[in-house]
mmCIF file of the N, C-alpha and C atoms, coordinates in Angstrom:
data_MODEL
# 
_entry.id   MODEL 
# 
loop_
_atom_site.group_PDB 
_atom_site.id 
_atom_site.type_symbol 
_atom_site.label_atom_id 
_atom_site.label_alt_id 
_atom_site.label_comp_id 
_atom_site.label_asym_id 
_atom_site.label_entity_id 
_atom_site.label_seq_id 
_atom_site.pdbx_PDB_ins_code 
_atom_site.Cartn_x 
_atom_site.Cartn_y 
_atom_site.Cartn_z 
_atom_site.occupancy 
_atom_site.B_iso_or_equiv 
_atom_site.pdbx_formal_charge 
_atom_site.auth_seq_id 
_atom_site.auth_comp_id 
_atom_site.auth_asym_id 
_atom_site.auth_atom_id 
_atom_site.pdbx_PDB_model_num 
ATOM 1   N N  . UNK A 1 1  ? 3.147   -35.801 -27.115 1.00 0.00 ? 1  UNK A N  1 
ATOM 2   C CA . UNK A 1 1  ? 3.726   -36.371 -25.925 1.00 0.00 ? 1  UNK A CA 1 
ATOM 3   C C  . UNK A 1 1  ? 3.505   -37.880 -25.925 1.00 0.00 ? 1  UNK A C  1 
ATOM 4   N N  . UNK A 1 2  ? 4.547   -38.534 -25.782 1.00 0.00 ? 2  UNK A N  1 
ATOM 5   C CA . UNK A 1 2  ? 4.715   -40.117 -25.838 1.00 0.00 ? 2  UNK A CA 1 
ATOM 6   C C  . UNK A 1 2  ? 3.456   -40.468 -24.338 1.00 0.00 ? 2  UNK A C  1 
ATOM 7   N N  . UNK A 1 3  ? 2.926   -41.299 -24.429 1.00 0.00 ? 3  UNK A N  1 
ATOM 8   C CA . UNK A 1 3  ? 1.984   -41.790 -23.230 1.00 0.00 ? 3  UNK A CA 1 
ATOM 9   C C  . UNK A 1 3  ? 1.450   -40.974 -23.028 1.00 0.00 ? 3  UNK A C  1 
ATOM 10  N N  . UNK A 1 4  ? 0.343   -40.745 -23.799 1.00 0.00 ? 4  UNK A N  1 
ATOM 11  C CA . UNK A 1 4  ? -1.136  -39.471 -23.598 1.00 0.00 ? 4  UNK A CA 1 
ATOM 12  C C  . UNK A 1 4  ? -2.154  -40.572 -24.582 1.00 0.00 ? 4  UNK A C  1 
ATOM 13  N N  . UNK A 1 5  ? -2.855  -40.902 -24.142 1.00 0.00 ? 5  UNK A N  1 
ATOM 14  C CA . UNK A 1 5  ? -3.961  -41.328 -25.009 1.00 0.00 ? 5  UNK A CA 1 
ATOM 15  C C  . UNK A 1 5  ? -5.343  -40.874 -24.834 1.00 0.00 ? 5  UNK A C  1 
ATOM 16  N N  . UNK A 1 6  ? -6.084  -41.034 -26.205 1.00 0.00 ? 6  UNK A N  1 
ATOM 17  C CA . UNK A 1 6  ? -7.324  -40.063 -25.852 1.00 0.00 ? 6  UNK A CA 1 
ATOM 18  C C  . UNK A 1 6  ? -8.671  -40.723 -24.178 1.00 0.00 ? 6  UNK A C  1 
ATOM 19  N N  . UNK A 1 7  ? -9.095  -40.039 -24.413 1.00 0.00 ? 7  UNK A N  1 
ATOM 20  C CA . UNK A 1 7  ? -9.825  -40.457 -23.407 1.00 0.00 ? 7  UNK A CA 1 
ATOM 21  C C  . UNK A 1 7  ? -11.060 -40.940 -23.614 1.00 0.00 ? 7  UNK A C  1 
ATOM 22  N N  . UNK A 1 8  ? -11.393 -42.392 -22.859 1.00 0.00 ? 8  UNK A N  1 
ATOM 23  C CA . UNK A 1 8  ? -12.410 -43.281 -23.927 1.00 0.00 ? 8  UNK A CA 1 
ATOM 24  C C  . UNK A 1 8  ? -13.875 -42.705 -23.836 1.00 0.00 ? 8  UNK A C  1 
ATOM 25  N N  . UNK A 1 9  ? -14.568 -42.986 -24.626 1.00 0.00 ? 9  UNK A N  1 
ATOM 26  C CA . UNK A 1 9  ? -15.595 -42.145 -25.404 1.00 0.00 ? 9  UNK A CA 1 
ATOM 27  C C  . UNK A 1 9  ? -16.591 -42.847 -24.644 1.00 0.00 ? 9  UNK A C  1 
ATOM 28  N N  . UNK A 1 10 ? -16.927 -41.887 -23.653 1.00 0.00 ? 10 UNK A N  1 
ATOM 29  C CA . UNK A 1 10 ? -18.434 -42.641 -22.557 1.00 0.00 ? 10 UNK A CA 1 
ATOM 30  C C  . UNK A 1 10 ? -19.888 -41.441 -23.003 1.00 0.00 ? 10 UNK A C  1 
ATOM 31  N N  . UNK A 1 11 ? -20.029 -41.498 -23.840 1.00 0.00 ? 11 UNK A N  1 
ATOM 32  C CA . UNK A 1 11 ? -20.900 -40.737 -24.288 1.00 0.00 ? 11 UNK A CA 1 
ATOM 33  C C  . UNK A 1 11 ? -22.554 -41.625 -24.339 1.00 0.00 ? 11 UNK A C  1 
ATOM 34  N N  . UNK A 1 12 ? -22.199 -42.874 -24.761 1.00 0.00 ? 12 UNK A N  1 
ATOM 35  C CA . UNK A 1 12 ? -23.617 -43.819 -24.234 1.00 0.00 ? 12 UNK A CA 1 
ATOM 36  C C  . UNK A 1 12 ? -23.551 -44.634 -22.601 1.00 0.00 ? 12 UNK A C  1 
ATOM 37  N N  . UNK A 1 13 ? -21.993 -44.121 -21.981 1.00 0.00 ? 13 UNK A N  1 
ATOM 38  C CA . UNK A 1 13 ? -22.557 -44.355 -20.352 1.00 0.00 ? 13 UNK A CA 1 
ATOM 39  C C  . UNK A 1 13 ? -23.084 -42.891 -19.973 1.00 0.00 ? 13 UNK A C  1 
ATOM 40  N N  . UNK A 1 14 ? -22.775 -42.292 -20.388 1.00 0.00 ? 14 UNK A N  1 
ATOM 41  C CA . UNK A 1 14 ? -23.637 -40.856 -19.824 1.00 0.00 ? 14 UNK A CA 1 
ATOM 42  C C  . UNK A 1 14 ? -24.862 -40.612 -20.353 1.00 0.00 ? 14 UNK A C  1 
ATOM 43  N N  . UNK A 1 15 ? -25.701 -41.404 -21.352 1.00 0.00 ? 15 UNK A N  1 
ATOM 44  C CA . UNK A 1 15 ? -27.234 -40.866 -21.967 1.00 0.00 ? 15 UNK A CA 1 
ATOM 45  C C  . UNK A 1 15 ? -27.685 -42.130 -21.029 1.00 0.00 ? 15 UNK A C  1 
ATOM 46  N N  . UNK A 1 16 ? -27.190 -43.325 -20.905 1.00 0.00 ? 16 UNK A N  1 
ATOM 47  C CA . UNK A 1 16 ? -27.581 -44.502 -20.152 1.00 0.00 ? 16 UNK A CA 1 
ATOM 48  C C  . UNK A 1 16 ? -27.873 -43.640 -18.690 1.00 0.00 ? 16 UNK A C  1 
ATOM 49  N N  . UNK A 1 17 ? -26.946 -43.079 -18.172 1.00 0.00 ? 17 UNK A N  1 
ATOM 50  C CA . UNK A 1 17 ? -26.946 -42.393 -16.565 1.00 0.00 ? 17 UNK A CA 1 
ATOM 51  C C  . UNK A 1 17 ? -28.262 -41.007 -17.103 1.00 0.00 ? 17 UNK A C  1 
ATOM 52  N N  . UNK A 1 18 ? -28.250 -41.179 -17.772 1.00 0.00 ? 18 UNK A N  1 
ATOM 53  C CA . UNK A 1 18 ? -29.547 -39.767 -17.670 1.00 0.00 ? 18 UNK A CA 1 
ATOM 54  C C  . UNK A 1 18 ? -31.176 -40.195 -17.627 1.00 0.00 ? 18 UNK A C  1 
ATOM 55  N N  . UNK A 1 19 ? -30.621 -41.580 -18.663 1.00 0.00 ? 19 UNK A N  1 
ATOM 56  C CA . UNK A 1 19 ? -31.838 -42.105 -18.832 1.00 0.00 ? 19 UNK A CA 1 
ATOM 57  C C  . UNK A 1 19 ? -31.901 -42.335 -17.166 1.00 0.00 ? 19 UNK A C  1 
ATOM 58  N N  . UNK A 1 20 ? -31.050 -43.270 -16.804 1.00 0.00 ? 20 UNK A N  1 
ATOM 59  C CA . UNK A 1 20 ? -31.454 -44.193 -14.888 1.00 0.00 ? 20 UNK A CA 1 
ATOM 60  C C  . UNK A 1 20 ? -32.041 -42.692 -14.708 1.00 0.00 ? 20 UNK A C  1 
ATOM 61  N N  . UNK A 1 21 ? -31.776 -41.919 -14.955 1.00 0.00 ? 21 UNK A N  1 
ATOM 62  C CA . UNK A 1 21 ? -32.017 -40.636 -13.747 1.00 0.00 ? 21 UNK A CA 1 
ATOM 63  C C  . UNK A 1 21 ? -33.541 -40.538 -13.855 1.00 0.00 ? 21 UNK A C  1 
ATOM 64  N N  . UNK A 1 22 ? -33.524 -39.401 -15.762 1.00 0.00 ? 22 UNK A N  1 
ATOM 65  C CA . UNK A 1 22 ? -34.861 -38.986 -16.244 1.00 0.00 ? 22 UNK A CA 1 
ATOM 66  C C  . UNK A 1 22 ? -35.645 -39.817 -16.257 1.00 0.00 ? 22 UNK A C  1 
ATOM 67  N N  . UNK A 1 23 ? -35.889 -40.916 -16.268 1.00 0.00 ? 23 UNK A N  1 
ATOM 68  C CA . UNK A 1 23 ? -37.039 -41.396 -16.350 1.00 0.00 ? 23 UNK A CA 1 
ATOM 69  C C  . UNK A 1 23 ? -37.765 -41.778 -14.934 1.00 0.00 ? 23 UNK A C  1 
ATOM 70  N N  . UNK A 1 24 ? -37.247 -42.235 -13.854 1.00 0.00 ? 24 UNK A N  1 
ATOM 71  C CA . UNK A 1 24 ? -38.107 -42.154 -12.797 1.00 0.00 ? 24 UNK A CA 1 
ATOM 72  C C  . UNK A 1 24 ? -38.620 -40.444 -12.234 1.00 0.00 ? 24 UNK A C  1 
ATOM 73  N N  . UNK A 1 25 ? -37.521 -39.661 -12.806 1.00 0.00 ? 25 UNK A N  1 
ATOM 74  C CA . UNK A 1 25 ? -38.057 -38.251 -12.203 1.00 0.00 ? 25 UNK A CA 1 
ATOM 75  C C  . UNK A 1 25 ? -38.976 -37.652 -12.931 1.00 0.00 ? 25 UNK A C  1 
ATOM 76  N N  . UNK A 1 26 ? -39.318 -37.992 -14.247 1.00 0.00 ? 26 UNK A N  1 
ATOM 77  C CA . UNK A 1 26 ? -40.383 -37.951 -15.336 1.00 0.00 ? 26 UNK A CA 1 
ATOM 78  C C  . UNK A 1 26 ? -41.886 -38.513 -14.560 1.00 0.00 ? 26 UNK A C  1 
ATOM 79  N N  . UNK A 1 27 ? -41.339 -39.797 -14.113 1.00 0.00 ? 27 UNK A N  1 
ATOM 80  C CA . UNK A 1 27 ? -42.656 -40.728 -13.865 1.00 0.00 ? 27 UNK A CA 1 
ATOM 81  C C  . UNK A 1 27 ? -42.961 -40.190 -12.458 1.00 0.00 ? 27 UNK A C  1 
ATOM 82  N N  . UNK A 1 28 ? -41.796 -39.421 -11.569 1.00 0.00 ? 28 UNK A N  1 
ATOM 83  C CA . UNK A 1 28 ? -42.517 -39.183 -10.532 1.00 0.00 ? 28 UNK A CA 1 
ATOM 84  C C  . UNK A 1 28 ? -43.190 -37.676 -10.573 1.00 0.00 ? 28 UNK A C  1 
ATOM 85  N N  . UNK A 1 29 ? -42.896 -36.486 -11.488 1.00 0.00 ? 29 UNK A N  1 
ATOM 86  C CA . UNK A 1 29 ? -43.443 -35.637 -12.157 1.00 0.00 ? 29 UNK A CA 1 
ATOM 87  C C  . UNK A 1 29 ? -44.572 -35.598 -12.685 1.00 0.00 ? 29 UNK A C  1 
ATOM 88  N N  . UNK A 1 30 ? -45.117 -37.013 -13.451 1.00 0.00 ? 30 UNK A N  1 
ATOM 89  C CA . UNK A 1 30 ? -46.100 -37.081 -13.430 1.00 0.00 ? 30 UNK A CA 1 
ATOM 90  C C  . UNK A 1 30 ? -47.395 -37.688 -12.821 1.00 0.00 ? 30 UNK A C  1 
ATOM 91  N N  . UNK A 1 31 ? -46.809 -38.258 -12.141 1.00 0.00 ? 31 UNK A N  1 
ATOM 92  C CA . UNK A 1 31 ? -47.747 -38.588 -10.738 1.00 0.00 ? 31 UNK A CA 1 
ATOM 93  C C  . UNK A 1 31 ? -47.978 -37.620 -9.741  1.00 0.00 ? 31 UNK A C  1 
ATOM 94  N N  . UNK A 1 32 ? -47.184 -36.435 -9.448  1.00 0.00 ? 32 UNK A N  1 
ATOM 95  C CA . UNK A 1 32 ? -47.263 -35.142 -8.650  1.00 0.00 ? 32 UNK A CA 1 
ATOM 96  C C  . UNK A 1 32 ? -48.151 -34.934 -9.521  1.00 0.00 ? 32 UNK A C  1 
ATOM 97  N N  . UNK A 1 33 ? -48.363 -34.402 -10.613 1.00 0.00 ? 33 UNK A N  1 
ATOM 98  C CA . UNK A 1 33 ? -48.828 -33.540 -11.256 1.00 0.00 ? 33 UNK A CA 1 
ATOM 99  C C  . UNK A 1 33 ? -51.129 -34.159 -11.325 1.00 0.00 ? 33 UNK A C  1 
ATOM 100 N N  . UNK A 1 34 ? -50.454 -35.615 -11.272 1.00 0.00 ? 34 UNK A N  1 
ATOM 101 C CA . UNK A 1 34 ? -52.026 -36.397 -11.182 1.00 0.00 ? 34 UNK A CA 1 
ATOM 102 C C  . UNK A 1 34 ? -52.842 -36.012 -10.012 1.00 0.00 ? 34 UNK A C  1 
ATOM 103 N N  . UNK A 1 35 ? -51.259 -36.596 -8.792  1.00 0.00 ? 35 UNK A N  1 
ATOM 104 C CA . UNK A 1 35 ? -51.819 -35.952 -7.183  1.00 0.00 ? 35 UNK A CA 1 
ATOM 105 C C  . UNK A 1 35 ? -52.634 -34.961 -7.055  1.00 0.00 ? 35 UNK A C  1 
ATOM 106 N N  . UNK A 1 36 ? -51.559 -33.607 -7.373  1.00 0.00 ? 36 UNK A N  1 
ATOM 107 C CA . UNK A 1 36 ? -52.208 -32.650 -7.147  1.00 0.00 ? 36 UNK A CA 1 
ATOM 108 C C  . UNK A 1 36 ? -53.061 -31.729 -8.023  1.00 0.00 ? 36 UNK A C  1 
ATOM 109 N N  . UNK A 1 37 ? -53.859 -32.644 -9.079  1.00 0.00 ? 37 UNK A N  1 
ATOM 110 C CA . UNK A 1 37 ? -54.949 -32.072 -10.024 1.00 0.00 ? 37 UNK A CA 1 
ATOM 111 C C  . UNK A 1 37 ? -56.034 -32.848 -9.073  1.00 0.00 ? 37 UNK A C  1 
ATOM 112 N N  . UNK A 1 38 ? -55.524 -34.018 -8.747  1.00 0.00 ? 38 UNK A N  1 
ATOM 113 C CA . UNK A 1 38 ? -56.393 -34.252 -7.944  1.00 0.00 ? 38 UNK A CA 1 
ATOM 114 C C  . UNK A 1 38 ? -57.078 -33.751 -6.413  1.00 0.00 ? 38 UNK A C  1 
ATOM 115 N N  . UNK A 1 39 ? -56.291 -33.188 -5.735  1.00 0.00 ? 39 UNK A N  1 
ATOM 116 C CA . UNK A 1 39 ? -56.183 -32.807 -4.659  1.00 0.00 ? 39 UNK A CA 1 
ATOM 117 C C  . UNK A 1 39 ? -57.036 -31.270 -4.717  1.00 0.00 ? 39 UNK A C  1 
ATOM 118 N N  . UNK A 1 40 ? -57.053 -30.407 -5.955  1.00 0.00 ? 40 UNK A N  1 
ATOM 119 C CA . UNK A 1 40 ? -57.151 -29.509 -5.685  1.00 0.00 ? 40 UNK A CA 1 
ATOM 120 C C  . UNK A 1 40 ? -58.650 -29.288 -6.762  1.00 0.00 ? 40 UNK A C  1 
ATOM 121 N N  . UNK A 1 41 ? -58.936 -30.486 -7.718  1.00 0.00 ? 41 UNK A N  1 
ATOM 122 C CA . UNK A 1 41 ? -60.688 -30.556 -7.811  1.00 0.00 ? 41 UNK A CA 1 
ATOM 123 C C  . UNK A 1 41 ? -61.309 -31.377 -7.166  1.00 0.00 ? 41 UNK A C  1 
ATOM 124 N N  . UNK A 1 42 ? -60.551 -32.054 -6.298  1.00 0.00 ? 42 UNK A N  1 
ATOM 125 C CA . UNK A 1 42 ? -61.694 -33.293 -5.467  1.00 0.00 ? 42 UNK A CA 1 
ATOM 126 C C  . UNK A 1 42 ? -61.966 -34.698 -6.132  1.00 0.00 ? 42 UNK A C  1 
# 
């Protein structure tokens, strides 16, 4: 079909958008995880 072109290749804006994501939910995962080792030996 005349005027179909592929569709542009966002494959490093989508690992870029995972990274923005994963990594603060990583860092806040592991600060829960500090919290509440802490919380629960004193």
């Amino acid at each position: 079909m005349a005027g179909e072109s592929s569709p542009p290749d966002r494959r490093a804006l989508i690992a870029l958008s995972w990274l923005w994501v994963g990594a603060p939910l990583c860092y806040g995962l592991y600060e829960l995880v500090l919290k509440a080792k802490q919380l629960f030996t004193g």
